[in-house]
C-alpha positions as CSV (number, residue, x, y, z in Angstrom):
1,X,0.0,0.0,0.0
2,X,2.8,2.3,0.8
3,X,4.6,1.5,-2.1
4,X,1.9,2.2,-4.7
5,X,1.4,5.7,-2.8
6,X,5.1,6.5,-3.5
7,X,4.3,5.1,-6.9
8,X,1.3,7.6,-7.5
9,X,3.3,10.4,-5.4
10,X,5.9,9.9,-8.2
11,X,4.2,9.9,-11.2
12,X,2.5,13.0,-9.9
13,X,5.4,14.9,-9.5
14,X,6.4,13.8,-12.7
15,X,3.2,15.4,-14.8
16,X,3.8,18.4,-12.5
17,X,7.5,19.1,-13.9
18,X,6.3,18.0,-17.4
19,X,4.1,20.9,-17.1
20,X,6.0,23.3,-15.5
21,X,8.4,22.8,-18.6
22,X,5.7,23.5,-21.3
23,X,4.9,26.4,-19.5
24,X,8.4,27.7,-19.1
25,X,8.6,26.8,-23.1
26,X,5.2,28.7,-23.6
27,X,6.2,31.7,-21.7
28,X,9.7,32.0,-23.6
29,X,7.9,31.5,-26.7
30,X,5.5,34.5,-26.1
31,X,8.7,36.8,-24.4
32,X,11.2,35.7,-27.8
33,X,7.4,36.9,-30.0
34,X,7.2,40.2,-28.1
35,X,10.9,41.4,-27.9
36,X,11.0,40.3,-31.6
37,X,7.8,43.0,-32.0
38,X,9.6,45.6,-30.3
39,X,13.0,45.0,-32.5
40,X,14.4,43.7,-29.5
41,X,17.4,41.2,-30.0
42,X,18.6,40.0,-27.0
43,X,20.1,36.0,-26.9
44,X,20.9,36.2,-23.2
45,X,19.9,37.3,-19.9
46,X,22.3,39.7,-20.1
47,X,21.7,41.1,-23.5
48,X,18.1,41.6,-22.3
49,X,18.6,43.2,-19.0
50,X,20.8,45.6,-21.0
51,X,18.3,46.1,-23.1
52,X,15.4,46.7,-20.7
53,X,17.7,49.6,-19.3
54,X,18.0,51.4,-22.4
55,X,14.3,51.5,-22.2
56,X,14.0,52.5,-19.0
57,X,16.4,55.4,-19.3
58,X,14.8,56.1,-22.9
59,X,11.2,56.2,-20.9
60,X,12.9,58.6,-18.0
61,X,14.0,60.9,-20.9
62,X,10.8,61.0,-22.8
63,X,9.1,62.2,-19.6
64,X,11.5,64.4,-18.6
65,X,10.8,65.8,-22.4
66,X,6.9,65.8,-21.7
67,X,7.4,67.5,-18.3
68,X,9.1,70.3,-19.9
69,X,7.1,71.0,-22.9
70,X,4.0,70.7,-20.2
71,X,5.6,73.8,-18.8
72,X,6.2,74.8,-22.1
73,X,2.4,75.1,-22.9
74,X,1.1,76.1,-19.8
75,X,3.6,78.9,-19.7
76,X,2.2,80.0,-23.0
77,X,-1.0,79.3,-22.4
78,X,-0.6,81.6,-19.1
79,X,1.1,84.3,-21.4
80,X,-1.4,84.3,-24.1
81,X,-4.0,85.3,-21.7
82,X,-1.8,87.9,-19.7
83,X,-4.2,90.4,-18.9
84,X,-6.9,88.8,-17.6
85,X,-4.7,86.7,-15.7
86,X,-3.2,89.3,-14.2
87,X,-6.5,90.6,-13.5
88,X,-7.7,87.8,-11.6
89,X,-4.4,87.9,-9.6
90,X,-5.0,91.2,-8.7
């Protein structure tokens, strides 16, 4: 009785790992589809870690750019409208 519970315990595990492998295929599969979408080559770990930075710092800059030319409008926006502004200031 004990034995054929190890048995069953064993084949279990085994259909487990079998699946956690297609899965881990799958999901490589679908990440290798999506980086290729985004012109992303990367072969290793490595290669995509450096390239997830570039995006990150890319991302950082194109806010930055946003932020500003936010200002940029408002500014003018503020400007363009001067004098009744001001008169509401006042």
């Amino acid at each position: 009785m004990l034995q054929e519970r190890n048995q069953k315990l064993k084949s279990r595990a085994a259909q487990l790992e079998k699946q956690i492998k297609v899965l881990i295929d799958d999901s490589v599969a679908l990440l290798k589809a999506r980086m290729s979408e985004l012109g992303i080559n990367a072969s290793s770990p490595g290669d995509l870690l450096a390239k997830a930075k570039e995006i990150v710092l890319r991302h950082k800059e194109l806010q930055a750019k946003a932020s500003k030319l936010q200002a940029q409008v408002h500014m003018s926006s503020f400007f363009s409208d001067g004098s009744s502004n001001l008169c509401q200031m006042m």
